[in-house]
PDB file of N, CA, C and O in Angstrom:
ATOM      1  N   UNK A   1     -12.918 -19.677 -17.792  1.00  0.00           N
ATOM      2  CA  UNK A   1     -12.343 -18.360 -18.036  1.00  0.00           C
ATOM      3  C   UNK A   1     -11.681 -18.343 -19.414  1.00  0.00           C
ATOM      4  O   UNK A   1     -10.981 -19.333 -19.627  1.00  0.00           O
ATOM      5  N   UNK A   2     -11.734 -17.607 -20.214  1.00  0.00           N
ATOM      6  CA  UNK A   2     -11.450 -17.155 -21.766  1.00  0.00           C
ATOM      7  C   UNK A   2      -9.692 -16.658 -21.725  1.00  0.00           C
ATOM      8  O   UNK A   2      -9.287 -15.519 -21.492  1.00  0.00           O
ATOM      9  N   UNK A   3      -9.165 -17.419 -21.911  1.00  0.00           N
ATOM     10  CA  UNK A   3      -7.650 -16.487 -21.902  1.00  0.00           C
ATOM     11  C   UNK A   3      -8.125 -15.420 -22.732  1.00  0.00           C
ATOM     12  O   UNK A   3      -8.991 -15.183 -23.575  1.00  0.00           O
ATOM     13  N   UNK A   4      -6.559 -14.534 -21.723  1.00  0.00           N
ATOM     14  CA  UNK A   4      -6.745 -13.068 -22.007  1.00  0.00           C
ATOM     15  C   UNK A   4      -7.593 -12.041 -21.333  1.00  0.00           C
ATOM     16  O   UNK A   4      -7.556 -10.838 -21.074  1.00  0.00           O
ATOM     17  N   UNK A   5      -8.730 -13.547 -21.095  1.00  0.00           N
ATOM     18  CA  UNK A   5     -10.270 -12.130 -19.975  1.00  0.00           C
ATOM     19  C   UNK A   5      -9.556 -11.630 -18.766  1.00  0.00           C
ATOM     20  O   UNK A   5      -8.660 -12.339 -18.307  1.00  0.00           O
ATOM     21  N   UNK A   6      -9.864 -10.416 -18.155  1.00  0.00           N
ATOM     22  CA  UNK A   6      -9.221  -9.660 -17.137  1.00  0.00           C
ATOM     23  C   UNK A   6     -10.324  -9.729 -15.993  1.00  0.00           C
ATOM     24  O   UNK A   6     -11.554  -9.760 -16.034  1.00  0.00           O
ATOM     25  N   UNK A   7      -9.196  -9.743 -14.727  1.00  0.00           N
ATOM     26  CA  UNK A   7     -10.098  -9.996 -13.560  1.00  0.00           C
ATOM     27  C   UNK A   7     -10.000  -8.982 -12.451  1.00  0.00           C
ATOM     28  O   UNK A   7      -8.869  -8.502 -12.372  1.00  0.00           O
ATOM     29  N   UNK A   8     -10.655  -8.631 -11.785  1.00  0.00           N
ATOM     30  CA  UNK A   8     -10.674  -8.049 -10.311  1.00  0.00           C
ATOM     31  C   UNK A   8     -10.050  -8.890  -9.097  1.00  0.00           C
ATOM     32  O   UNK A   8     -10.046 -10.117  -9.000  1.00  0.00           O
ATOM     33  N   UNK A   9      -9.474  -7.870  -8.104  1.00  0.00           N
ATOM     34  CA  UNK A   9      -9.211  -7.878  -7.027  1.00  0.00           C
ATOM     35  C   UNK A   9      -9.777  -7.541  -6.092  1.00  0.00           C
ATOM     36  O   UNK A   9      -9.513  -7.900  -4.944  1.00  0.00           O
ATOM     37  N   UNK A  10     -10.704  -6.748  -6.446  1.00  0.00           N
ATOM     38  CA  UNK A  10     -11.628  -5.796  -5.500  1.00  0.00           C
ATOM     39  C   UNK A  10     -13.139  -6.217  -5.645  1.00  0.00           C
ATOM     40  O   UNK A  10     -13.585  -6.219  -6.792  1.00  0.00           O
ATOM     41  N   UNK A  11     -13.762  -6.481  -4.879  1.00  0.00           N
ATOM     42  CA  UNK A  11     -15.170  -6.843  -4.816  1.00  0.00           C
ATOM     43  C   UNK A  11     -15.843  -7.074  -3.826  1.00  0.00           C
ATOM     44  O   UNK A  11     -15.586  -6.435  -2.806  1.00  0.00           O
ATOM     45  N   UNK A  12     -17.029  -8.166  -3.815  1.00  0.00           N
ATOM     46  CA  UNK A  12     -17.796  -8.518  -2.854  1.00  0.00           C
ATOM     47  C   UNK A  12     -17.935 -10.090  -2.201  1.00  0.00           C
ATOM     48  O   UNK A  12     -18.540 -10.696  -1.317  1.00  0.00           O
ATOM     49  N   UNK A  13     -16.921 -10.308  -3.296  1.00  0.00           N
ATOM     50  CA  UNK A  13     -16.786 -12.005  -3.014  1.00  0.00           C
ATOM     51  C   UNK A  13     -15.581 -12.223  -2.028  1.00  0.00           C
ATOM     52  O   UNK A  13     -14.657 -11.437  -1.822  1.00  0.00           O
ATOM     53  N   UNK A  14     -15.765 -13.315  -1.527  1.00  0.00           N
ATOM     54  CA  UNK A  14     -15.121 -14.135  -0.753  1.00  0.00           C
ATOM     55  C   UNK A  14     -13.351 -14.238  -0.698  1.00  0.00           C
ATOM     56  O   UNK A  14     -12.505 -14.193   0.195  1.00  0.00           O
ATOM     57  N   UNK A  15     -13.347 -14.421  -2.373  1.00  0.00           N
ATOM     58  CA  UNK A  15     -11.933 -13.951  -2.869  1.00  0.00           C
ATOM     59  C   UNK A  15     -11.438 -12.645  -3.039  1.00  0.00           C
ATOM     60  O   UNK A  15     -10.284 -12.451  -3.421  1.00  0.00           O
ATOM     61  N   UNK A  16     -12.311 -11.635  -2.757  1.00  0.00           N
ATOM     62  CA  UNK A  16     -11.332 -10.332  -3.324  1.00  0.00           C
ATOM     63  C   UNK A  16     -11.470  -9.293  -1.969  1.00  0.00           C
ATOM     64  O   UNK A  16     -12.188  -9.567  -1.007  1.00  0.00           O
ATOM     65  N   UNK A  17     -10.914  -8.452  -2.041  1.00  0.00           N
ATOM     66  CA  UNK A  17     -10.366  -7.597  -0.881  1.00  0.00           C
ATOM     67  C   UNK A  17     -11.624  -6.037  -0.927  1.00  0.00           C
ATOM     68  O   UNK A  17     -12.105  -5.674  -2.001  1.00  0.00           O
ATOM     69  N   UNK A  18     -11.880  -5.490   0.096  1.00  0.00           N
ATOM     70  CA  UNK A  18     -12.124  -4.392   0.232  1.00  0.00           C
ATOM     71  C   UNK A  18     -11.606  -3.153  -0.282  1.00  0.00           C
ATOM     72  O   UNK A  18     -10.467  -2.947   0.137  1.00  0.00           O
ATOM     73  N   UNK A  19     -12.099  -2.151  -1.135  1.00  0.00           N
ATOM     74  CA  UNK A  19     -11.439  -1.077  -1.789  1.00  0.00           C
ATOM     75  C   UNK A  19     -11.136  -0.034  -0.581  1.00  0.00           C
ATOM     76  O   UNK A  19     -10.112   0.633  -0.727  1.00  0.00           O
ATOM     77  N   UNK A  20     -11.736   0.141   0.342  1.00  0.00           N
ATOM     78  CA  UNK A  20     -11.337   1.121   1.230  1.00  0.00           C
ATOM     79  C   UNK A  20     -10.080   0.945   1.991  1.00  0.00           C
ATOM     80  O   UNK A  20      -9.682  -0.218   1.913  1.00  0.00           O
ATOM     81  N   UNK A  21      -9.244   1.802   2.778  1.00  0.00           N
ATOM     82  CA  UNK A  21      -8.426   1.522   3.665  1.00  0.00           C
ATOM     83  C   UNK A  21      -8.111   2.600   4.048  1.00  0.00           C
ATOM     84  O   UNK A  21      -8.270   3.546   3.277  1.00  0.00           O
ATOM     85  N   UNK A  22      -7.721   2.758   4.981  1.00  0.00           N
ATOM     86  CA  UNK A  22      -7.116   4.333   6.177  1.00  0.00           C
ATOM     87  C   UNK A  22      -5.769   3.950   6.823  1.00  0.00           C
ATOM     88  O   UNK A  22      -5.588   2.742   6.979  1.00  0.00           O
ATOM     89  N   UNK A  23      -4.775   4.814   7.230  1.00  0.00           N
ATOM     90  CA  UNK A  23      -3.727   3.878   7.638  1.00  0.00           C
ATOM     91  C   UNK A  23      -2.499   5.338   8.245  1.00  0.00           C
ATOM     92  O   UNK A  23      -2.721   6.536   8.072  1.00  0.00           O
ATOM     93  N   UNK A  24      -1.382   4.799   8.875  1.00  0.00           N
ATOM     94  CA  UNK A  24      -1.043   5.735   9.792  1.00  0.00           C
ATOM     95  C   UNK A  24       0.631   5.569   8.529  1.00  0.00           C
ATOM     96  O   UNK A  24       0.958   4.574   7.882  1.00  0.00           O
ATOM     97  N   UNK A  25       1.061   6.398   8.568  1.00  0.00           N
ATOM     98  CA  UNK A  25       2.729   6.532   7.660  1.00  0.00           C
ATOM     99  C   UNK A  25       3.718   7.152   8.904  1.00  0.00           C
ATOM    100  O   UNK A  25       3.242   7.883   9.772  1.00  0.00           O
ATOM    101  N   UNK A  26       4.840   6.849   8.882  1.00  0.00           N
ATOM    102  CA  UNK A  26       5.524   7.115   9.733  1.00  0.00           C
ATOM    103  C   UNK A  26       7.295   7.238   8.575  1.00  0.00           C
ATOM    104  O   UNK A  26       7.505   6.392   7.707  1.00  0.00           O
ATOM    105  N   UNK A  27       7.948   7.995   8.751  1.00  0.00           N
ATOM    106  CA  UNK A  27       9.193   8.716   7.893  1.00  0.00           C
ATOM    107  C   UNK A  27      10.134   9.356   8.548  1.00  0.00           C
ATOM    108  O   UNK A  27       9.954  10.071   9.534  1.00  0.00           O
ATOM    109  N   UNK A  28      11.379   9.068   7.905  1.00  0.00           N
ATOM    110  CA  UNK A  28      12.184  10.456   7.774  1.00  0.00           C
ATOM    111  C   UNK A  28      12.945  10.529   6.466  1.00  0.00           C
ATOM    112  O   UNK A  28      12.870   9.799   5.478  1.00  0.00           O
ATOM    113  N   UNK A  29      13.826  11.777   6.748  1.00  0.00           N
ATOM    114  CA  UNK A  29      14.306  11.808   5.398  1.00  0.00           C
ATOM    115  C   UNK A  29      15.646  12.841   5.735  1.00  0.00           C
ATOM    116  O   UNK A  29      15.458  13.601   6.684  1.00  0.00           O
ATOM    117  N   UNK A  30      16.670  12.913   5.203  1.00  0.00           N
ATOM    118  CA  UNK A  30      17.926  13.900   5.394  1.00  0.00           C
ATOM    119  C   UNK A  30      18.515  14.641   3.868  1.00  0.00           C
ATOM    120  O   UNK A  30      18.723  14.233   2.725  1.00  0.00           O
ATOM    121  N   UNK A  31      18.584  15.386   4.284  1.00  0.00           N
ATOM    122  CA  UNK A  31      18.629  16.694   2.908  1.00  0.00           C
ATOM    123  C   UNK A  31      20.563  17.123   3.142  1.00  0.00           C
ATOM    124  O   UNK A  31      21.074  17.386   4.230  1.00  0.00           O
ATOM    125  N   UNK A  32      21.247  17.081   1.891  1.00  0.00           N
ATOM    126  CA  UNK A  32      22.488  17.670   2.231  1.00  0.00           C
ATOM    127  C   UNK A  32      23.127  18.260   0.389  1.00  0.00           C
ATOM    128  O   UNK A  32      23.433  17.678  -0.652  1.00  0.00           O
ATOM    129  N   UNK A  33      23.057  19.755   0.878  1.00  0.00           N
ATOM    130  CA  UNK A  33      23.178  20.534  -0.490  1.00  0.00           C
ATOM    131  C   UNK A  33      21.938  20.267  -1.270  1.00  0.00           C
ATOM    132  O   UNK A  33      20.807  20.589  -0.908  1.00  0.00           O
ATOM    133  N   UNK A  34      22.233  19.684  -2.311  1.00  0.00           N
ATOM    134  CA  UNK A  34      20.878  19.586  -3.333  1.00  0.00           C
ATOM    135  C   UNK A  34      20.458  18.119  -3.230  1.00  0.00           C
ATOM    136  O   UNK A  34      19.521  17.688  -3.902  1.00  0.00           O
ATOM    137  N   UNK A  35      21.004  17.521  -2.570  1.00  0.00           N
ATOM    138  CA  UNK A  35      20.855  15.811  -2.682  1.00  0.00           C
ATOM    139  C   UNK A  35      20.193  15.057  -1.055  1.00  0.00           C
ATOM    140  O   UNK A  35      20.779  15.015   0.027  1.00  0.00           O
ATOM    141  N   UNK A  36      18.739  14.506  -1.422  1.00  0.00           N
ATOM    142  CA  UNK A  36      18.316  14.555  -0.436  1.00  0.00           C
ATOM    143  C   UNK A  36      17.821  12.661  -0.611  1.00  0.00           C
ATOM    144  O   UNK A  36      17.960  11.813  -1.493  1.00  0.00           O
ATOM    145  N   UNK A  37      17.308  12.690   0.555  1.00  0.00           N
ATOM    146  CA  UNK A  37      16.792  10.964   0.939  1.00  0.00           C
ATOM    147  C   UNK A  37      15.832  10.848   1.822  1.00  0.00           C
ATOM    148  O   UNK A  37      15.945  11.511   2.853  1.00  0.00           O
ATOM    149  N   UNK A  38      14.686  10.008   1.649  1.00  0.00           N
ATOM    150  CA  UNK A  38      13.724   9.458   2.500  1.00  0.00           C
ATOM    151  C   UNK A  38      13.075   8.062   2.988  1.00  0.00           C
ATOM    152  O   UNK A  38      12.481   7.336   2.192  1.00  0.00           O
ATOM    153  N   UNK A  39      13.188   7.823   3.998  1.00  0.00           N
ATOM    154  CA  UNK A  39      12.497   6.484   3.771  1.00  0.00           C
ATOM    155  C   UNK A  39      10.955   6.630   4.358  1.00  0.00           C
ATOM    156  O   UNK A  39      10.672   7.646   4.991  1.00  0.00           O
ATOM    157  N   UNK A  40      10.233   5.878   4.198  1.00  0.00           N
ATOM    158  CA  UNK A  40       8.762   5.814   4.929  1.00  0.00           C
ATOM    159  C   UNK A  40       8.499   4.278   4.895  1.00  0.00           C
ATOM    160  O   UNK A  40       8.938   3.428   4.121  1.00  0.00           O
ATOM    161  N   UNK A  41       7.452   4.145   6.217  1.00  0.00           N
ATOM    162  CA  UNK A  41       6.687   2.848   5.964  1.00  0.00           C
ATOM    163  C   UNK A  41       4.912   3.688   6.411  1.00  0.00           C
ATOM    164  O   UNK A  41       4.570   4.658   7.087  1.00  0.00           O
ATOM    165  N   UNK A  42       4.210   2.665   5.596  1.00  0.00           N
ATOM    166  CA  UNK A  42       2.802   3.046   5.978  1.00  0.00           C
ATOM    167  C   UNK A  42       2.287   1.650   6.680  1.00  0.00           C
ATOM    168  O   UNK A  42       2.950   0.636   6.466  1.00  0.00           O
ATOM    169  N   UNK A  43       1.345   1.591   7.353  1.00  0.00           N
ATOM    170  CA  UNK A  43       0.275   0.664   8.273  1.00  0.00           C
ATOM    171  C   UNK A  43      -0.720   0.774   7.426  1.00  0.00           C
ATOM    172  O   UNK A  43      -0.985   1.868   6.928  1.00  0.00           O
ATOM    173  N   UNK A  44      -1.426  -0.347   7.133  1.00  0.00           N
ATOM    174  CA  UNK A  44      -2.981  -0.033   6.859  1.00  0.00           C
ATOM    175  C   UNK A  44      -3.814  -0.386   8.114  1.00  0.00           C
ATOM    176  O   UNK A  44      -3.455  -1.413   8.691  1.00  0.00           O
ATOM    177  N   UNK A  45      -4.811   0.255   8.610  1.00  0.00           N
ATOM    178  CA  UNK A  45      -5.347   0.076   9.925  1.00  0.00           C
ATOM    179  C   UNK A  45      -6.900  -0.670   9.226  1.00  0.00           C
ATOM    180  O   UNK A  45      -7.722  -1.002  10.080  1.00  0.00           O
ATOM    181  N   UNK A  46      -7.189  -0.861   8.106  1.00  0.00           N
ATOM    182  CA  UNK A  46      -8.638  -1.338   7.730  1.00  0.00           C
ATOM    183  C   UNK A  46      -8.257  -2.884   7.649  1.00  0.00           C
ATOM    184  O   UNK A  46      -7.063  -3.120   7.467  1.00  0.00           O
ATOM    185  N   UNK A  47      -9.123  -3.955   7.761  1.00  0.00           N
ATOM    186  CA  UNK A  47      -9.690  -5.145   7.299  1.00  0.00           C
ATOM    187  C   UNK A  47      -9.650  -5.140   6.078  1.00  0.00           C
ATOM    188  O   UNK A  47     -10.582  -4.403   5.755  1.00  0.00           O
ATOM    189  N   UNK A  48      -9.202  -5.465   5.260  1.00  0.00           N
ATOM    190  CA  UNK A  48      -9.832  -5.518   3.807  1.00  0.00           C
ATOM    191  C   UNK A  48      -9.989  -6.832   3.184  1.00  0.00           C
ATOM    192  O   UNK A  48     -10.366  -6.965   2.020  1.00  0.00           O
ATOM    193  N   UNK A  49      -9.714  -7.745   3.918  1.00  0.00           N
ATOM    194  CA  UNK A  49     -10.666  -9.145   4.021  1.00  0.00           C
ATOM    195  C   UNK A  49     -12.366  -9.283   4.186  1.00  0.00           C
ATOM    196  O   UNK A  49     -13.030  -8.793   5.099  1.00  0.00           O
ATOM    197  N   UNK A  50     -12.756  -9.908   3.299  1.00  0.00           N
ATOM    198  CA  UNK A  50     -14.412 -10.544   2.954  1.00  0.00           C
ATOM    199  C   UNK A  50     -14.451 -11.737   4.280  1.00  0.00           C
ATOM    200  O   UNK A  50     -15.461 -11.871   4.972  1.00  0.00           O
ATOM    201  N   UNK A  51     -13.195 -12.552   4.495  1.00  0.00           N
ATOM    202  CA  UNK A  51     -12.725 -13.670   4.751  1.00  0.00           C
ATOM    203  C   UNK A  51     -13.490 -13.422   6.884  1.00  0.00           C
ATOM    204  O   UNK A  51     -13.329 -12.328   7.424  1.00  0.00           O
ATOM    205  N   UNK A  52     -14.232 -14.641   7.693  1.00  0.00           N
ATOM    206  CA  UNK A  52     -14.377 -14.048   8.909  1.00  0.00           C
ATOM    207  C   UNK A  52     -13.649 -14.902   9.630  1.00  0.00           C
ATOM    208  O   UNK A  52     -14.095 -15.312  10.702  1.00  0.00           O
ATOM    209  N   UNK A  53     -12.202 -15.374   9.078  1.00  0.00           N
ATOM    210  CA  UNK A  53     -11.511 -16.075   9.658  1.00  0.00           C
ATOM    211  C   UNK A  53      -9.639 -15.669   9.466  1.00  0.00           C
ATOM    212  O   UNK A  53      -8.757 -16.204  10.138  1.00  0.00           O
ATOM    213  N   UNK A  54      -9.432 -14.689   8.464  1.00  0.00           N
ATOM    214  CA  UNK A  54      -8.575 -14.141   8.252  1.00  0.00           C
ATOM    215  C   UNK A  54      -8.208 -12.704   7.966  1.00  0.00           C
ATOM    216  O   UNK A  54      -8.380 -12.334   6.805  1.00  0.00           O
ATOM    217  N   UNK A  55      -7.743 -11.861   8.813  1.00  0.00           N
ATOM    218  CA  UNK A  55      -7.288 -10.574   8.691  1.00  0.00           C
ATOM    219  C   UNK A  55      -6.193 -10.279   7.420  1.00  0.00           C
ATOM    220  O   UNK A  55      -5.194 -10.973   7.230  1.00  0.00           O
ATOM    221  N   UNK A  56      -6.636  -8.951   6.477  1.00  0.00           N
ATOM    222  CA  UNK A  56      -5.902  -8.483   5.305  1.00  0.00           C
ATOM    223  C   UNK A  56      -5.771  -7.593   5.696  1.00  0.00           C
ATOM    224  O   UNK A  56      -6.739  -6.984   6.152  1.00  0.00           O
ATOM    225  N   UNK A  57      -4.189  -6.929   5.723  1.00  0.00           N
ATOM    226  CA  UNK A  57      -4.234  -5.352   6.129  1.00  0.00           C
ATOM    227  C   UNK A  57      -2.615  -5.305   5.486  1.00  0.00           C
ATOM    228  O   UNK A  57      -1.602  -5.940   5.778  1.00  0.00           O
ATOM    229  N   UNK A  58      -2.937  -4.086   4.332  1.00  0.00           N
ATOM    230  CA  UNK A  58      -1.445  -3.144   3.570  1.00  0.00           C
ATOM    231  C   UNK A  58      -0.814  -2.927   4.409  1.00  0.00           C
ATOM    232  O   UNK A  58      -1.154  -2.631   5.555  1.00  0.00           O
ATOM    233  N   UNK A  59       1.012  -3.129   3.634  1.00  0.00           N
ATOM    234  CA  UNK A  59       1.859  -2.267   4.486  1.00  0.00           C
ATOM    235  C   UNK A  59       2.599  -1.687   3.347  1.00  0.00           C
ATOM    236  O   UNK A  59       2.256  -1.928   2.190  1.00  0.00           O
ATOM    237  N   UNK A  60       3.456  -1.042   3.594  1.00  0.00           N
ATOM    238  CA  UNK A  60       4.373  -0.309   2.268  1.00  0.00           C
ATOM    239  C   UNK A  60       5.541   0.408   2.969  1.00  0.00           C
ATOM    240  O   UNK A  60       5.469   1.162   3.939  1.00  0.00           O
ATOM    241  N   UNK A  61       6.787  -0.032   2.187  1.00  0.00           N
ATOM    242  CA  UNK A  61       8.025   0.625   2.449  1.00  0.00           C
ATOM    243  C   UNK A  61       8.344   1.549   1.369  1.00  0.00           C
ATOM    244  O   UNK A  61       8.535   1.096   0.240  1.00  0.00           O
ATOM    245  N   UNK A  62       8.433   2.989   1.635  1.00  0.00           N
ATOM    246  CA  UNK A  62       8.805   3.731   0.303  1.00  0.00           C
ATOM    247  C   UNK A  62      10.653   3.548   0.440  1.00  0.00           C
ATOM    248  O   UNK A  62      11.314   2.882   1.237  1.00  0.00           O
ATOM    249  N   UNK A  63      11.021   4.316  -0.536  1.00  0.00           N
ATOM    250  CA  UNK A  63      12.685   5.015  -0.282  1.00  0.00           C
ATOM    251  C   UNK A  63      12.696   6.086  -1.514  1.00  0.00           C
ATOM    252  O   UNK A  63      12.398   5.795  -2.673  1.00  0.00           O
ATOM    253  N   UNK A  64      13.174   7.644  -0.960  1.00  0.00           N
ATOM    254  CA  UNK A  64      12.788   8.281  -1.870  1.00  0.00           C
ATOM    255  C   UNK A  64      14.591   9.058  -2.069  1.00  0.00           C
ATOM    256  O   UNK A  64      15.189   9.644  -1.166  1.00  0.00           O
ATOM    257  N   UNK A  65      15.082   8.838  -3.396  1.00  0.00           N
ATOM    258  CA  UNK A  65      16.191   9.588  -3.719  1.00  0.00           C
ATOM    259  C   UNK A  65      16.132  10.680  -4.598  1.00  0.00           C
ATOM    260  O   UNK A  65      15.675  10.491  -5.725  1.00  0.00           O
ATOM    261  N   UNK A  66      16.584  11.977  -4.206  1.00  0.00           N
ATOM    262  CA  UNK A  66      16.453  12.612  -5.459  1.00  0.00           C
ATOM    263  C   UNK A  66      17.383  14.021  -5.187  1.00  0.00           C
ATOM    264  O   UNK A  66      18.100  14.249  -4.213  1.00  0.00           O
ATOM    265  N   UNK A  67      17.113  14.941  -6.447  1.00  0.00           N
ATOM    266  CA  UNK A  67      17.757  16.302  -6.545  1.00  0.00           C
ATOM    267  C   UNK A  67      17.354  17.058  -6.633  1.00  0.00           C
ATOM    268  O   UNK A  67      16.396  17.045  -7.405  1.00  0.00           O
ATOM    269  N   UNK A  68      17.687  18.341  -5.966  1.00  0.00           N
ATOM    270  CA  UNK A  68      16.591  19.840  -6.353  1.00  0.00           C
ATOM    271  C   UNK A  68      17.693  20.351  -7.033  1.00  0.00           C
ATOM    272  O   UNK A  68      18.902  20.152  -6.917  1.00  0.00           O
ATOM    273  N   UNK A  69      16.852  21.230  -7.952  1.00  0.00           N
ATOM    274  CA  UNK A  69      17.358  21.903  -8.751  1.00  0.00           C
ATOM    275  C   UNK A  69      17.170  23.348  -8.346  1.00  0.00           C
ATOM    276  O   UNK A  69      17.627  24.250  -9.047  1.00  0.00           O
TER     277      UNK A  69
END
């Protein structure tokens, strides 16, 4: 490999993960005057393992702060 050359994550090999995924989000969030808050987590429900001996599946915690104007 050439330092500097750039690589993938996503492919068909053995090492890299599936580009697709579908997945369920679940949240809340509380609003007071103009100043509001959220949290979320998402599931990924796809495989995105090549691998037929190990399961890959996203998760994600948001937290959302902010102001309306």
């Amino acid at each position: 490999k050439i330092k500097g050359e750039g690589c993938s994550s996503f492919g068909d090999k053995i090492d890299q993960f599936r580009r697709g995924d579908a997945g369920i989000k679940l949240g809340c969030g509380i609003a007071f005057d103009m100043f509001y808050a959220d949290v979320n987590y998402d599931w990924g429900l796809a495989n995105i393992s090549h691998s037929d001996y190990n399961d890959a599946h996203t998760s994600a915690i948001t937290l959302n702060f902010g102001v309306n104007f």
